[in-house]
N, CA, C and O atoms as a DFTB+ gen file, in Angstrom:
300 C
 N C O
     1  1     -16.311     146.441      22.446
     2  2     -17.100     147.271      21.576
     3  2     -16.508     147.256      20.181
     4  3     -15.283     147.369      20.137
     5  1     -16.978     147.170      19.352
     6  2     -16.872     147.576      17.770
     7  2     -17.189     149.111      17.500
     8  3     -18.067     149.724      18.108
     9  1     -16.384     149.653      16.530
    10  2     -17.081     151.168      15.861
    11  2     -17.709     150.646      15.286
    12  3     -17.773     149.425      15.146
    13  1     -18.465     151.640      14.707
    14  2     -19.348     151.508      13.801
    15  2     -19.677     152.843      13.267
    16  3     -20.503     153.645      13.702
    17  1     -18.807     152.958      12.139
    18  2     -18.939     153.922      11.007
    19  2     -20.084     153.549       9.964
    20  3     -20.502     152.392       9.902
    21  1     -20.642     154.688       9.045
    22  2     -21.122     154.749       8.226
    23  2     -20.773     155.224       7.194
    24  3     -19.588     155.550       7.272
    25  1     -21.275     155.472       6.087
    26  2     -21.197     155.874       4.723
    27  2     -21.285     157.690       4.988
    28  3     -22.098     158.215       5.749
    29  1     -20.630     158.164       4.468
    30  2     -20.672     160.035       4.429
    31  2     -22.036     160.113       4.198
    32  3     -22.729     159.464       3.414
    33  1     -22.411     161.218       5.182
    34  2     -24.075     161.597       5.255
    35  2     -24.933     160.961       5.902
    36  3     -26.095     161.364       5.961
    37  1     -24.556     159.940       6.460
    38  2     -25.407     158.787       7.538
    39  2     -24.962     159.227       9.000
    40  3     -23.963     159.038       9.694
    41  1     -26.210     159.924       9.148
    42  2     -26.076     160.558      10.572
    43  2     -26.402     159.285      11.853
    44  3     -25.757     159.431      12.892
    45  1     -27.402     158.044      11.777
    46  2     -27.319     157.325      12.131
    47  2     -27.057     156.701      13.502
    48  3     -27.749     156.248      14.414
    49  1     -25.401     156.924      13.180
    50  2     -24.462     156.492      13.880
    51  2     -24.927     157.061      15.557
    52  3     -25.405     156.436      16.504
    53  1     -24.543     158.496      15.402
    54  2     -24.280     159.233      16.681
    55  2     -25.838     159.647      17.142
    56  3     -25.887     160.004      18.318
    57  1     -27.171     159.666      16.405
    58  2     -28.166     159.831      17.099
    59  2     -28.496     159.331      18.114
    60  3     -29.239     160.140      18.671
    61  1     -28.370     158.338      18.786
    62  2     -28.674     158.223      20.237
    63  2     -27.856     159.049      21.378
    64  3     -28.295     159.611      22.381
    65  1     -26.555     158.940      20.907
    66  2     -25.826     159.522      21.908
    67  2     -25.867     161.239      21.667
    68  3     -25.181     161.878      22.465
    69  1     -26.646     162.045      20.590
    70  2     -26.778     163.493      20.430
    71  2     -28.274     163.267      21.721
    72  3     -28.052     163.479      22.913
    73  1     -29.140     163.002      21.426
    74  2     -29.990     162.771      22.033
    75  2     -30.128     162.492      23.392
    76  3     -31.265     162.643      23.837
    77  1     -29.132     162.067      24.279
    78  2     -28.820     161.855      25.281
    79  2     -28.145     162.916      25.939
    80  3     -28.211     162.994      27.165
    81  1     -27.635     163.571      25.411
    82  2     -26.544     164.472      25.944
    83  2     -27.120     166.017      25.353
    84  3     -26.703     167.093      25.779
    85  1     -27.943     165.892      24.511
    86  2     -29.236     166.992      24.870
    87  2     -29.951     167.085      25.450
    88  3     -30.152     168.298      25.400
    89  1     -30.864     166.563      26.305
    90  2     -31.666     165.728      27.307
    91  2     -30.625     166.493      28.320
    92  3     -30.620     167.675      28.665
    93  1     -29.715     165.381      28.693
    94  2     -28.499     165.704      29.861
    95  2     -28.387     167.424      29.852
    96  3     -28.646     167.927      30.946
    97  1     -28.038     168.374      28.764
    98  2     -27.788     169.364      29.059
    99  2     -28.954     170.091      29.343
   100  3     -28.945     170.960      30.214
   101  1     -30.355     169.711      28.434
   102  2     -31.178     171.014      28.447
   103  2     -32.343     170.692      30.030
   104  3     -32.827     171.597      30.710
   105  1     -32.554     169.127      30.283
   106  2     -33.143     169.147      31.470
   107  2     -32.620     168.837      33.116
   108  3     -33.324     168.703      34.117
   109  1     -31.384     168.788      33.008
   110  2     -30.537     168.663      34.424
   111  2     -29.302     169.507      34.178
   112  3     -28.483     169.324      35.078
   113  1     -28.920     170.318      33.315
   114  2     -27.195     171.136      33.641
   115  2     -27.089     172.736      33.215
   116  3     -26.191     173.576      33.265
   117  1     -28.861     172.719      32.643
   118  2     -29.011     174.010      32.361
   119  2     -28.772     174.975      33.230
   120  3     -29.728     175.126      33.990
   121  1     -27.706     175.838      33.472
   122  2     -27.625     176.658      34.238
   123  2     -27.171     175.882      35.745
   124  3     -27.475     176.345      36.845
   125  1     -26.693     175.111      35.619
   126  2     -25.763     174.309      36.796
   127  2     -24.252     174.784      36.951
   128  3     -23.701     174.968      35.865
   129  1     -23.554     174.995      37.952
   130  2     -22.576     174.826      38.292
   131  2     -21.881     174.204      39.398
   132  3     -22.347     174.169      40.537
   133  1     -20.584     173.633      39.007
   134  2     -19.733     172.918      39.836
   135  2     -18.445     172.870      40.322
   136  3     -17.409     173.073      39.690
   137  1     -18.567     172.603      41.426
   138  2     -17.082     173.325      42.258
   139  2     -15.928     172.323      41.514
   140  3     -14.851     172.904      41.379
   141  1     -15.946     171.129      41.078
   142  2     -14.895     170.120      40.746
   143  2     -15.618     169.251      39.644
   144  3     -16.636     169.735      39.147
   145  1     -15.166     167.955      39.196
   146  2     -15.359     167.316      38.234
   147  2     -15.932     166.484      38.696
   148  3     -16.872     165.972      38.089
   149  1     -15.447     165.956      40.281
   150  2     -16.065     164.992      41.206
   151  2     -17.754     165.340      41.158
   152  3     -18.636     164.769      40.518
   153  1     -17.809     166.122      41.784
   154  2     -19.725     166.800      42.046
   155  2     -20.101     167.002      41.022
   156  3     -21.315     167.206      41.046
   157  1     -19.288     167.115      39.167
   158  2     -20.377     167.200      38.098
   159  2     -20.301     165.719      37.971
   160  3     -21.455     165.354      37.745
   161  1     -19.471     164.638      38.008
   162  2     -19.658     163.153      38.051
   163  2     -20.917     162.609      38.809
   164  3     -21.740     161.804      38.374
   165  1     -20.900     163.054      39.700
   166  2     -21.580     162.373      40.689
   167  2     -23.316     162.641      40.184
   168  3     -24.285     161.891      40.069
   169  1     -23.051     164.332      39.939
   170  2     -24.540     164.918      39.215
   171  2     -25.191     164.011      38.562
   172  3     -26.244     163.599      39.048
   173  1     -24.689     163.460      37.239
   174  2     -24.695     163.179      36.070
   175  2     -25.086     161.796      36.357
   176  3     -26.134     161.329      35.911
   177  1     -24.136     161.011      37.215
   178  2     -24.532     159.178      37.689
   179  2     -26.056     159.429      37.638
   180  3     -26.827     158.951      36.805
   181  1     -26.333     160.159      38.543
   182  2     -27.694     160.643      39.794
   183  2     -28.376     161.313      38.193
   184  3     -29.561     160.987      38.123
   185  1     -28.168     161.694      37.617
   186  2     -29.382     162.038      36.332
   187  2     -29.553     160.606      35.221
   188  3     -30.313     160.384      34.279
   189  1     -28.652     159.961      35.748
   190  2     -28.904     158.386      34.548
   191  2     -29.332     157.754      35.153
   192  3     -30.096     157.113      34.431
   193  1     -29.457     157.200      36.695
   194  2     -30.065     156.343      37.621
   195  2     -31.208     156.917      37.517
   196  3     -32.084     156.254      36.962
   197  1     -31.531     158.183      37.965
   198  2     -32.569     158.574      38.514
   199  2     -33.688     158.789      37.427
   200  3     -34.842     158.363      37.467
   201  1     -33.049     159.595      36.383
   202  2     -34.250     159.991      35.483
   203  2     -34.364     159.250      34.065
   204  3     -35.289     158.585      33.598
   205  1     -33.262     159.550      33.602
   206  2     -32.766     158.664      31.936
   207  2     -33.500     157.479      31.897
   208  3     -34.587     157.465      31.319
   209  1     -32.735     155.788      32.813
   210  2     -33.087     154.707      32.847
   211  2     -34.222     154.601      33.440
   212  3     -34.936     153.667      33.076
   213  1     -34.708     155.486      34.485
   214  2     -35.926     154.875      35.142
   215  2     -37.186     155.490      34.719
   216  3     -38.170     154.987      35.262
   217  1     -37.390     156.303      34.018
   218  2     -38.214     157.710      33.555
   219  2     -38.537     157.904      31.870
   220  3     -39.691     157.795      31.455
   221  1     -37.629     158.140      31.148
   222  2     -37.746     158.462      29.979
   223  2     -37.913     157.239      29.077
   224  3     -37.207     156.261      29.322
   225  1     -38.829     157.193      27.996
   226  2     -39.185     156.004      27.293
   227  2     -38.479     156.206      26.007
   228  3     -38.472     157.238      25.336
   229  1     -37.679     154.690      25.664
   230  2     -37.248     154.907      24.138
   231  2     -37.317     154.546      23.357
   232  3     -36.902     153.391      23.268
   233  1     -37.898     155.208      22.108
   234  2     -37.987     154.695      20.975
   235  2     -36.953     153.636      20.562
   236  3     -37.420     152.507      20.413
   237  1     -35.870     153.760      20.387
   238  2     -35.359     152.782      19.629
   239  2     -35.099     151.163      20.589
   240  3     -34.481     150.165      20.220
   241  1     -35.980     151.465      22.161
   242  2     -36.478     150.287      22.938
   243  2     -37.496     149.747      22.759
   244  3     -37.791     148.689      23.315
   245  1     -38.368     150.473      21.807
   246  2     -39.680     150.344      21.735
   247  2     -40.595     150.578      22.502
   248  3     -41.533     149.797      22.663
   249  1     -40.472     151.721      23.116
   250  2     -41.044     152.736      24.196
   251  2     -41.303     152.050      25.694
   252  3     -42.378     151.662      26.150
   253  1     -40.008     152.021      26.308
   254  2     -39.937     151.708      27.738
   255  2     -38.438     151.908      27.457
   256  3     -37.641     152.056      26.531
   257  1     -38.529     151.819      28.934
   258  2     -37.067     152.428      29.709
   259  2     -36.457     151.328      29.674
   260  3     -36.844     150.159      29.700
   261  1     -34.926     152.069      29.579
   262  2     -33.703     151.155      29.880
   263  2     -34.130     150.114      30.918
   264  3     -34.126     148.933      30.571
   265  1     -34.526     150.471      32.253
   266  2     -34.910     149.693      33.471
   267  2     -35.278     148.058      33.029
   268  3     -34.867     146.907      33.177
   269  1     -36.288     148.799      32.423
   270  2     -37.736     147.724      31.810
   271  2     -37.396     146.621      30.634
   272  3     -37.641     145.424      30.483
   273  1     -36.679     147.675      29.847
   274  2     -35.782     146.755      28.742
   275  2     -34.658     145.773      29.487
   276  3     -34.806     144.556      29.373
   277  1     -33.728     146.210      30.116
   278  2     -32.816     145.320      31.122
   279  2     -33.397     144.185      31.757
   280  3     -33.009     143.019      31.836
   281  1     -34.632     144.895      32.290
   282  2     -35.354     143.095      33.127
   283  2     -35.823     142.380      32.102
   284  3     -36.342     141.305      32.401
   285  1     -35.778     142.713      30.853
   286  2     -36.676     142.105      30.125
   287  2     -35.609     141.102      29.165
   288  3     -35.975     140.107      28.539
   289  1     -34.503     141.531      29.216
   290  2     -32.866     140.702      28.985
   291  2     -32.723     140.225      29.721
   292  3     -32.518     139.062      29.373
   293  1     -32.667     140.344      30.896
   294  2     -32.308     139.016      31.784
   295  2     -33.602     138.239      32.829
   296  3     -33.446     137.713      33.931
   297  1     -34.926     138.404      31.996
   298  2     -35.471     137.321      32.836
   299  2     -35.487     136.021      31.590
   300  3     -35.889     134.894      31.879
C-alpha cells in the first residue's frame, strides 16, 4: 500500500473509509453488544460478506457492489 496524503482541506482522502464505518455503526452495531473482541470480529466479517460487498451499491464503483466489481476484475 502507498499513503496517500493530500493538500490541508482535502477531505478526499478518508471519505470512503468515513462512509463505511458509518454504515458499519449506524446499520449493524447500533445498540449492539459484545462479550469479547472475538464475537465483535466475527460480527463485523459477517456485516462485510453479508451486506457491504454483496448488497450496497457504490458510487465510486459506479453503482454496483464490491461482489460485481471483483468479477468484473478478474474475468
Amino acid at each position: 500500500m502507498v499513503a496517500s496524503m493530500s493538500r490541508k482541506g482535502d477531505c478526499w482522502d478518508n471519505a470512503v473509509m468515513e462512509r463505511f464505518f458509518g454504515s458499519l455503526k449506524s446499520e449493524w452495531l447500533a445498540g449492539q453488544r459484545y462479550l469479547n473482541r472475538e464475537q465483535a470480529r466475527q460480527d463485523i466479517v459477517q456485516y462485510i460478506e453479508t451486506e457491504y460487498n454483496s448488497d450496497r451499491l457504490h458510487s465510486s464503483l459506479g453503482y454496483i457492489t464490491p461482489q460485481q466489481h471483483f468479477l468484473a476484475v478478474a474475468a
